[in-house]
C-alpha positions as CSV (number, residue, x, y, z in Angstrom):
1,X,34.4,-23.8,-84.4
2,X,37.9,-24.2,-83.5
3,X,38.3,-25.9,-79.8
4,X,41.9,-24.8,-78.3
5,X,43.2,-27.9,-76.5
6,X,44.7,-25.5,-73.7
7,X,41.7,-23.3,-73.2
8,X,40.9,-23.5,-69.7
9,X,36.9,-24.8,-69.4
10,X,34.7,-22.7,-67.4
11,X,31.7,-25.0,-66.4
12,X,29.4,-22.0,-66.7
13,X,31.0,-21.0,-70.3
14,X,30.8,-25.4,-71.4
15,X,28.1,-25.7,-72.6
16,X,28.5,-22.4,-75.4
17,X,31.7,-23.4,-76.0
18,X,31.6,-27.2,-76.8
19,X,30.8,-28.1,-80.2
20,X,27.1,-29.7,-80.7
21,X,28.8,-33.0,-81.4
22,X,30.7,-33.1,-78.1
23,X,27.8,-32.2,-76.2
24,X,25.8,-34.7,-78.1
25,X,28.7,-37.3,-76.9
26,X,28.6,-35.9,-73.5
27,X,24.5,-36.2,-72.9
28,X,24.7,-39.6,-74.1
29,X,27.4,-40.7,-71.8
30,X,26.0,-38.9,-68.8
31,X,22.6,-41.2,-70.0
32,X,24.7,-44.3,-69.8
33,X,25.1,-43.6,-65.9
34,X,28.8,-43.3,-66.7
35,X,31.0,-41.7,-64.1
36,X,32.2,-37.9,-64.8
37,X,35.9,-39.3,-64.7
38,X,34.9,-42.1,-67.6
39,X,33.5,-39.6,-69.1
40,X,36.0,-37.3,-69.3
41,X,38.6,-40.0,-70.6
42,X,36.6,-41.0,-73.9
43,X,35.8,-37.2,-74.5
44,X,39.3,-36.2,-74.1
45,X,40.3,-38.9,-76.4
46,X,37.7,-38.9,-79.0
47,X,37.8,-35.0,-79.3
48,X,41.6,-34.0,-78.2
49,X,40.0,-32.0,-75.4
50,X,41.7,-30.9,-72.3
51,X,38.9,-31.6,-69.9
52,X,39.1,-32.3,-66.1
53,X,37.1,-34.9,-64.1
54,X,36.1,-31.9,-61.7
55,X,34.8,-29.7,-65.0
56,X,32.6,-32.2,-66.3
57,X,31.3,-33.3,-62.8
58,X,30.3,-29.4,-62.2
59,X,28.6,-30.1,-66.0
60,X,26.8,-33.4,-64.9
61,X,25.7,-31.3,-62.0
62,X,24.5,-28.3,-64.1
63,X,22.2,-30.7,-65.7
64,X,20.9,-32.2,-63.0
65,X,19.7,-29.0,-62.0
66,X,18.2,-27.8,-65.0
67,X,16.2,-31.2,-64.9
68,X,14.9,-30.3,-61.6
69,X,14.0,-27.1,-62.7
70,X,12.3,-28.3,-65.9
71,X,9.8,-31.1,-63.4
72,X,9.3,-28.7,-61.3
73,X,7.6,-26.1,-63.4
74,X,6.3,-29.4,-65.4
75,X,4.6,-29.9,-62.1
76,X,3.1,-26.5,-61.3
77,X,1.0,-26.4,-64.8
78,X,-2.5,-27.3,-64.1
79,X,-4.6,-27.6,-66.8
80,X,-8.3,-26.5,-65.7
């Protein structure tokens, strides 16, 4: 898949639209307890992305939820 350095990143459309390998990059950054503007920098280096600090702190954010989520219903299953 072709990324278009000017496309304009929806946080909601991110995740479909990265490549695997970016998102790879980005999970394991985000693990690292990096910042969303540190993280930003070495993917819009490494990849010749157009990203912005707020984008990828709405993403960080996104995942933080789905976590959540994914405990939560962890939590509810009670095995008799």
């Amino acid at each position: 898949m072709s990324l278009n350095k000017y496309y304009q990143f929806e946080v909601i459309r991110m995740k479909d639209t990265l490549s695997p390998s970016i998102l790879e990059d980005f999970r394991r950054f985000y693990a690292y307890g990096w910042l969303p503007g540190l993280i930003t920098h070495v993917l819009n280096r490494r990849h010749g992305l157009h990203l912005t600090a707020a984008a990828v702190k709405q993403l960080c954010r996104e995942i933080d939820r789905a976590e959540e989520r994914r405990q939560s219903e962890g939590s509810k299953i009670h095995v008799s």
